[in-house]
C-alpha positions as CSV (number, residue, x, y, z in Angstrom):
1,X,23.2,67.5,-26.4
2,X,26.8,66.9,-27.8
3,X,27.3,67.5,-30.9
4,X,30.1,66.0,-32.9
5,X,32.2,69.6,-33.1
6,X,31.9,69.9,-29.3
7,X,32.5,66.3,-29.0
8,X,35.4,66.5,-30.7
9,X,36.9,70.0,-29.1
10,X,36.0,68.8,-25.7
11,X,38.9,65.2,-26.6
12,X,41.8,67.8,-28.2
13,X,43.1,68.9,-25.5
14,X,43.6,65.5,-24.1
15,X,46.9,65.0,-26.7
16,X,48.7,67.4,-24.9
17,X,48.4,65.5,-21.1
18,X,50.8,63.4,-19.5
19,X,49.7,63.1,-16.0
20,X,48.1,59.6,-16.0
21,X,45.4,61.4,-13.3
22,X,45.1,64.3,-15.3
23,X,44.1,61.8,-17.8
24,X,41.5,60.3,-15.7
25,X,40.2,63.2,-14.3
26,X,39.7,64.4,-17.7
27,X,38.1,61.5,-19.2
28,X,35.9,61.5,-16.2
29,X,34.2,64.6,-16.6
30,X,34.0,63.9,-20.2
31,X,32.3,61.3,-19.6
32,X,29.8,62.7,-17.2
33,X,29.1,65.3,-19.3
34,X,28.8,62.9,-21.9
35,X,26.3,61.1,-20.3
36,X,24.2,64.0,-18.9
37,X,23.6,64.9,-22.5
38,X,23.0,62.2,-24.3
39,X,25.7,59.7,-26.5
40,X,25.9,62.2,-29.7
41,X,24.3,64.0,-32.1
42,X,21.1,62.5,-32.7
43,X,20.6,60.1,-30.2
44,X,17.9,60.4,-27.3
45,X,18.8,60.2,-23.6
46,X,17.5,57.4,-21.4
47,X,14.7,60.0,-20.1
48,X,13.9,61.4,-23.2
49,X,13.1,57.7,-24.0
50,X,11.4,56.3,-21.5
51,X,9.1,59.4,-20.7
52,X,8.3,59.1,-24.8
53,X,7.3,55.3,-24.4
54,X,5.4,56.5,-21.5
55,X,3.4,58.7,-22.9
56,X,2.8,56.5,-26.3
57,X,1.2,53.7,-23.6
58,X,-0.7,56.7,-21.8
59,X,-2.0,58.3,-24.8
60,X,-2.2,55.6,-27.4
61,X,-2.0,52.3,-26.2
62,X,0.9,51.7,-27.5
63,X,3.2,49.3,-25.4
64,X,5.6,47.9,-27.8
65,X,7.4,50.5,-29.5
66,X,10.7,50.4,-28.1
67,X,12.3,48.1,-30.8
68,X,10.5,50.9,-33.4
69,X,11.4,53.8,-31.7
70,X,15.2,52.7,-31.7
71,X,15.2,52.4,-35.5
72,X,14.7,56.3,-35.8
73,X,18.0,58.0,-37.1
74,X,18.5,61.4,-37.0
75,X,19.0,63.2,-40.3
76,X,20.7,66.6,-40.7
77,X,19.8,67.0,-43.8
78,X,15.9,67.2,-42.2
79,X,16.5,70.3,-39.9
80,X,18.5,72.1,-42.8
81,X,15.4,71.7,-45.0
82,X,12.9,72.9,-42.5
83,X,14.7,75.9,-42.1
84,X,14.9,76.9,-45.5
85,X,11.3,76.4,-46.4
86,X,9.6,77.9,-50.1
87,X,7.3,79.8,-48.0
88,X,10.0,82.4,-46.6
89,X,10.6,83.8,-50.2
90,X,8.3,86.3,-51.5
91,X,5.2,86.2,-53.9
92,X,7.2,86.7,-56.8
93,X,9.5,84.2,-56.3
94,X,7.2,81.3,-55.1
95,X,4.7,81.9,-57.8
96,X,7.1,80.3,-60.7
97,X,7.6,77.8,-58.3
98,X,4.4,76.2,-59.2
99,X,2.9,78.4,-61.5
100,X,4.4,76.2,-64.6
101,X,2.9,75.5,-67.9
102,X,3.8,72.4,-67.3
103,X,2.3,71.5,-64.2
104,X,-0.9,73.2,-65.7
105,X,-0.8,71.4,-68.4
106,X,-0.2,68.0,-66.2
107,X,-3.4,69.4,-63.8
108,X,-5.9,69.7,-66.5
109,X,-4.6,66.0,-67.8
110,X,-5.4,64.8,-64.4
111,X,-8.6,66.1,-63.9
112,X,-10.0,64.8,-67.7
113,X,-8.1,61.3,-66.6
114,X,-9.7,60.8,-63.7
115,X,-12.8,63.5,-64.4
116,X,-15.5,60.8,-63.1
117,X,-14.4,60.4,-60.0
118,X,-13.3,63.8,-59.1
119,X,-16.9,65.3,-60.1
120,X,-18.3,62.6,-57.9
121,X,-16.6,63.7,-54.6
122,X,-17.2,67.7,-56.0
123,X,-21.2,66.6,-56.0
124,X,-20.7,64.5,-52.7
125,X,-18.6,67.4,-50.8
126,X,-19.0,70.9,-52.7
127,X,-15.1,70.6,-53.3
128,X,-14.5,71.9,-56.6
129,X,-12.6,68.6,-58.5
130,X,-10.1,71.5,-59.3
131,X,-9.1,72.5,-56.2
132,X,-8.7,68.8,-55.1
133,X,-6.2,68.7,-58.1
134,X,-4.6,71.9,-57.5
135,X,-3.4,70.6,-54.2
136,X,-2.2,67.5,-55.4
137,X,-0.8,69.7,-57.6
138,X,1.2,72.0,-55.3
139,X,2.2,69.0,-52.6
140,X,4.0,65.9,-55.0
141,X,3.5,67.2,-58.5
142,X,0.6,64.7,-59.1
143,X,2.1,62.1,-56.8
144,X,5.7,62.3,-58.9
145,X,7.3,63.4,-55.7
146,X,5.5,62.0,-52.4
147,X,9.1,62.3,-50.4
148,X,12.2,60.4,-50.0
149,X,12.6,60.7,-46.5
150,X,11.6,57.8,-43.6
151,X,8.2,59.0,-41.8
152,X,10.0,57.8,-38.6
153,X,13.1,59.9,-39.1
154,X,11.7,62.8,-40.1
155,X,9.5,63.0,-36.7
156,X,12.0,61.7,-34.9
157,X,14.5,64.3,-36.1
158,X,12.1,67.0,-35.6
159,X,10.8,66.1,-32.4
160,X,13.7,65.6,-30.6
161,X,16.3,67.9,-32.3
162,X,14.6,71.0,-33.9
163,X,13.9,73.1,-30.8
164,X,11.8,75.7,-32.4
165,X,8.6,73.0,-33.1
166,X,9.8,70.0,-30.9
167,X,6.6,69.6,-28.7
168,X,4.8,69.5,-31.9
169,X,6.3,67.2,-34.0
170,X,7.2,64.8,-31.0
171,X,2.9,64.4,-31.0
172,X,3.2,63.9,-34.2
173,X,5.6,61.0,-34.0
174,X,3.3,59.6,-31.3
175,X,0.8,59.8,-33.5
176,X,2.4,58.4,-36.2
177,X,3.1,55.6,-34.1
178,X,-0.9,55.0,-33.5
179,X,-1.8,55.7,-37.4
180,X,0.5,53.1,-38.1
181,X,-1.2,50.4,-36.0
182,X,-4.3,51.9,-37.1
183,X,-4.0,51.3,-40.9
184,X,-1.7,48.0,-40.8
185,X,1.2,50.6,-42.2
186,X,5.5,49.9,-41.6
187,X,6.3,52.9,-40.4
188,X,10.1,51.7,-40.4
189,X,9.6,51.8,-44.1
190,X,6.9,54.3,-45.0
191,X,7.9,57.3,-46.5
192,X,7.1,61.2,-46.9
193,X,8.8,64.9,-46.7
194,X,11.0,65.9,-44.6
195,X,8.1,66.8,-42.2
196,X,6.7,63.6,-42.0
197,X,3.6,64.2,-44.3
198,X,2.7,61.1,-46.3
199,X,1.1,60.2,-49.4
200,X,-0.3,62.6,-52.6
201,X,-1.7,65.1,-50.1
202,X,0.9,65.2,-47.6
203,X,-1.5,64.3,-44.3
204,X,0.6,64.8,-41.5
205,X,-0.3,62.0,-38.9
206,X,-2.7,64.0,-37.0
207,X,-4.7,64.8,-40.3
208,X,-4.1,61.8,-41.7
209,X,-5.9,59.9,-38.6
210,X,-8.6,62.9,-38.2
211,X,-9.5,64.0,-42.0
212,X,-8.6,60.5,-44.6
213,X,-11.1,59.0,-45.7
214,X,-11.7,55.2,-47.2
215,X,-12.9,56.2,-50.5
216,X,-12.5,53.1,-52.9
217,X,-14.4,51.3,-49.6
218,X,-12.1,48.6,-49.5
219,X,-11.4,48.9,-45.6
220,X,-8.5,51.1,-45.6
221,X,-7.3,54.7,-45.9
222,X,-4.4,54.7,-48.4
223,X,-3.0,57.9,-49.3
224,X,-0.1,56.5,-51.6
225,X,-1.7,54.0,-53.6
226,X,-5.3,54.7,-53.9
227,X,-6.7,57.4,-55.4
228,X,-10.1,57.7,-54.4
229,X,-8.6,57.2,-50.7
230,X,-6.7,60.4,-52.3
231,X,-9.3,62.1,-53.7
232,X,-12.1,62.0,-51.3
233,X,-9.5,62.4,-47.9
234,X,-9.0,66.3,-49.2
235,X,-11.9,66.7,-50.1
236,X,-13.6,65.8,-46.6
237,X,-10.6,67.8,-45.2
238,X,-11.7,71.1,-46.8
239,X,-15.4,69.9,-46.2
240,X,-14.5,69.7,-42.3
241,X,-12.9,72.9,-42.6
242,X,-16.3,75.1,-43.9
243,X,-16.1,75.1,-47.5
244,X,-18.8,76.8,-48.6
245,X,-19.3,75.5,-52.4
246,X,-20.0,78.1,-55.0
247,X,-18.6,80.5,-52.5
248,X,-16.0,82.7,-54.0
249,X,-12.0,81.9,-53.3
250,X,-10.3,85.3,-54.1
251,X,-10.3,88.6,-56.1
252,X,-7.9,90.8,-57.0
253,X,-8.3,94.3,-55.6
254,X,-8.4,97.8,-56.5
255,X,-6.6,100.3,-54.1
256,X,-7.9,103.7,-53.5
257,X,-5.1,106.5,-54.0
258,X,-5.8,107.8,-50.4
259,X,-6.5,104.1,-49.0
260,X,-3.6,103.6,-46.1
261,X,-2.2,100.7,-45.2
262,X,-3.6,98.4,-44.1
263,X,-3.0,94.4,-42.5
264,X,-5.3,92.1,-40.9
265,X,-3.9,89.9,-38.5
266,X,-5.4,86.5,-40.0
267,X,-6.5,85.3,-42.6
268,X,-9.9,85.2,-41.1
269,X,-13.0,86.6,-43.3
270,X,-14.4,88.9,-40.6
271,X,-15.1,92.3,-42.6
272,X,-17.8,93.1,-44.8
273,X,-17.3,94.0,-48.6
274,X,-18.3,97.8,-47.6
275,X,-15.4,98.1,-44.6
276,X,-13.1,97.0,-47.0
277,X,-14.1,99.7,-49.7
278,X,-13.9,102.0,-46.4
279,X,-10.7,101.4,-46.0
280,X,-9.9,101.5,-49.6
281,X,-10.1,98.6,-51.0
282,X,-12.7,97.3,-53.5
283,X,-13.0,94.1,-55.5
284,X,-11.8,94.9,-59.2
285,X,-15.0,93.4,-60.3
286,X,-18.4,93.1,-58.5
287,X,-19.7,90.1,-57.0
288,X,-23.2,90.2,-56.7
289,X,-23.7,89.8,-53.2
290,X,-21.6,90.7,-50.1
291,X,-19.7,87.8,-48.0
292,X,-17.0,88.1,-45.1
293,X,-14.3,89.2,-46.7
294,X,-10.3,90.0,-45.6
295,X,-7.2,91.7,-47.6
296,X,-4.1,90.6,-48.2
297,X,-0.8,92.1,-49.8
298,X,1.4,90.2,-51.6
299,X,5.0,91.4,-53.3
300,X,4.2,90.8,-57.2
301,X,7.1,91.7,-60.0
302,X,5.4,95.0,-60.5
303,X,4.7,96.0,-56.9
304,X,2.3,95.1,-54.0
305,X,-0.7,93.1,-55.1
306,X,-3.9,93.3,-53.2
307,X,-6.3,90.5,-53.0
308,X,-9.8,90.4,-51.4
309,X,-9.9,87.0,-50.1
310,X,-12.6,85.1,-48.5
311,X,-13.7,82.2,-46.3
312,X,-12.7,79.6,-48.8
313,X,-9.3,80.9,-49.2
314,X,-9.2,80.3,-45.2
315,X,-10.4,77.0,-45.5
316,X,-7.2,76.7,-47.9
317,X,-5.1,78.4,-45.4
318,X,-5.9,75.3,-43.2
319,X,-4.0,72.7,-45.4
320,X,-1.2,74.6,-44.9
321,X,-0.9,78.0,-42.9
322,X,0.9,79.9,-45.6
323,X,-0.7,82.8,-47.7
324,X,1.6,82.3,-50.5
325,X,0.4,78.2,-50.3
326,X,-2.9,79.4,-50.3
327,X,-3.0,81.9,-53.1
328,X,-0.7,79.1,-55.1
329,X,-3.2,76.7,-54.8
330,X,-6.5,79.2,-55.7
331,X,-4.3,80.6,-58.7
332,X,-3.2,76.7,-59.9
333,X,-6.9,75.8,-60.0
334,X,-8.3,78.8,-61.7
335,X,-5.7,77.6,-64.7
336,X,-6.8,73.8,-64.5
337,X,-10.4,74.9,-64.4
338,X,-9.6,77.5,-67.2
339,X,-10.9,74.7,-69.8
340,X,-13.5,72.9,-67.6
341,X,-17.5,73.7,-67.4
342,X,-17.0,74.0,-64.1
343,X,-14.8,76.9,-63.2
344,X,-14.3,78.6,-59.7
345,X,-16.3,81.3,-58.4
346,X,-16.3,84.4,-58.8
C-alpha cells in the first residue's frame, strides 16, 4: 500500500527527465505499481473488496453493502490512537486517570438517580448496581463521552490498515455490518471510539450482537439512548461471564519477607488461598472461607502493590483484557458503593 510519502518520492525524480520514453516508461511502472497496491493511503484494492463483500454475503447475509462499504474513510488519527492506548502506562499513572473525586462523586449521583432500576437488574443478575456504574464510569464518563469517531471508519481503518489486529477488527466490521441491519441502526452515521465500541458501555459489535440486552422491552437494544438497554446489557454481560454474586472482587495482599517473585500467567483464579500464603502471599485481612484465588503486582507511587484477586475480577478482565482496567473499575466501585447499603464483598 502507497502511502502518500512514497507516493510522492516515487513522482520526484520524474522533474529531472527529458526523454519523452523515459517518461513513459517511468509513469508506467508507477502506475503498475500503483495499481498493484492499491490507489493511496487508505483506500482498499479491488480484491480486498470484493473478497470482504464476499464474505459479508457468506457469513451474514449481507448482499448490499457495497454502496456502505465505500463510504468508509480512512482516519490516521484512528491508528495513532490505538497505539498509544491508557493501558500501556503504569498503575500509578492510570489510577488518576479515573480515580477522580469527581467522577466519584458523579458515580454515587448516578447510582441514587437511577437507584431503582439499577437494584432491579443487581436482584435480577447478582451484578452489584455499583459495578454496572463503575463501568459506565470508566468507558464514557456516565455517557458524557460515548466517541466522536464514525463506527464504520473506525473498523474500516483498523481492519484494513492497522496490521497488528487486522483479521480482528475486519470481523468486526462485518459484524458491524449485520448489527446494523439487526437493530435498524445507520451505521454511516453511528458513532463510537476509535475502536468502534458504541454506546455508554462501549459493546464492540460482536458483544454488542452477543451480550445487549432489550431492557426497557420496547423491541430494541439501544446502548446510546436507553438506559435500561444500558443497564441490564452489562449486567447480562458480566452474568454470561460467571459472576458469582457476593463473591469477593479483590484484596490487597501482604508479602512475606522471604516470598520470591512470583507471576501467574492469567488472570485466571486457579490457586487456593493456602498456595498463595505458600508462596508468600496472604490476604491483609481474612475472608472467611477459601475461593480460587490469583496474584497480581501492580507499580503503586510507593512501590509494587500486591493484590489477591479472584474470579470476579476475571469476569471484569473480560470487558476489557487489561489488569489496570480491571482493578480501575473494582477500585471506582468500592468508592461509589462507599455510601450505599450495599457495598462490595469482601
Amino acid at each position: 500500500m502507497y502511502t502518500a510519502r512514497q507516493a510522492h518520492s516515487s513522482l520526484a525524480p520524474m522533474r529531472s527527465i527529458t526523454s519523452p520514453s523515459c517518461l513513459v516508461l517511468g509513469l508506467t511502472a508507477f502506475l503498475a505499481g500503483f495499481s498493484a497496491h492499491g490507489a493511496s493511503q487508505g483506500q482498499l484494492t479491488a480484491e480486498q473488496r470484493t473478497q470482504f463483500l464476499a464474505e459479508l454475503k457468506n457469513a451474514h447475509g449481507i448482499a448490499d453493502a457495497a454502496a456502505l462499504l465505500d463510504q468508509a474513510s480512512y482516519q490516521q488519527s484512528i491508528i495513532d490512537a490505538i497505539t498509544r492506548p491508557a493501558e500501556a502506562k503504569p498503575w500509578k499513572d492510570y489510577r488518576p486517570i479515573f480515580l477522580t473525586a469527581d467522577r466519584i462523586a458523579k458515580g454515587r449521583a448516578f447510582l441514587e438517580t437511577h437507584r431503582a432500576a439499577l437494584k432491579q437488574v443487581e436482584a435480577d443478575t447478582g451484578v452489584p448496581a455499583a459495578i454496572v456504574v463503575a463501568i459506565l464510569g470508566v468507558e464514557t464518563n456516565y455517557g458524557s463521552n460515548t466517541g466522536r469517531y464514525r463506527v464504520l471508519d473506525a473498523l474500516y481503518t483498523l481492519g484494513f490498515f492497522h496490521k497488528p489486529r487486522a483479521t480482528f477488527f475486519r470481523g468486526e466490521l462485518a459484524q458491524a455490518f449485520a448489527l446494523a441491519k439487526e437493530e435498524s441502526l445507520d451505521l454511516a452515521t453511528i458513532t463510537g471510539s476509535y475502536a468502534g465500541a458504541m454506546g455508554w458501555g462501549q459493546f464492540i459489535p460482536s458483544s454488542y450482537r452477543a451480550y445487549a440486552v432489550d431492557g426497557d422491552g420496547d423491541g430494541q437494544r439501544d446502548l446510546w439512548n436507553s438506559l435500561p438497554d444500558v443497564f441490564a446489557s452489562v449486567a447480562n454481560y458480566f452474568k454470561v461471564h460467571k459472576w458469582q454474586a457476593g463473591e469477593p472482587v479483590a484484596i490487597p495482599a501482604l508479602r512475606a519477607k522471604d516470598a520470591r517473585d512470583f507471576k501467574p500467567d492469567s488472570l485466571e483464579a486457579k490457586f487456593s488461598l493456602a498456595e498463595l500464603e505458600h508462596k508468600g502471599y496472604r490476604p491483609a485481612h481474612a475472608l472467611g472461607h477459601d475461593v480460587p484465588a490469583t496474584l497480581l503486582r501492580l507499580e503503586g507511587n510507593s512501590g509494587p502493590e500486591y493484590w489477591i484477586t479472584f474470579n470476579n475480577f476475571y469476569a471484569i478482565s473480560r470487558y476489557n483484557r487489561s489488569p489496570l482496567y480491571s482493578m480501575a473499575v473494582f477500585q471506582l466501585a468500592q468508592s461509589i458503593a462507599a455510601t450505599d447499603s450495599a457495598t462490595l464483598a469482601p
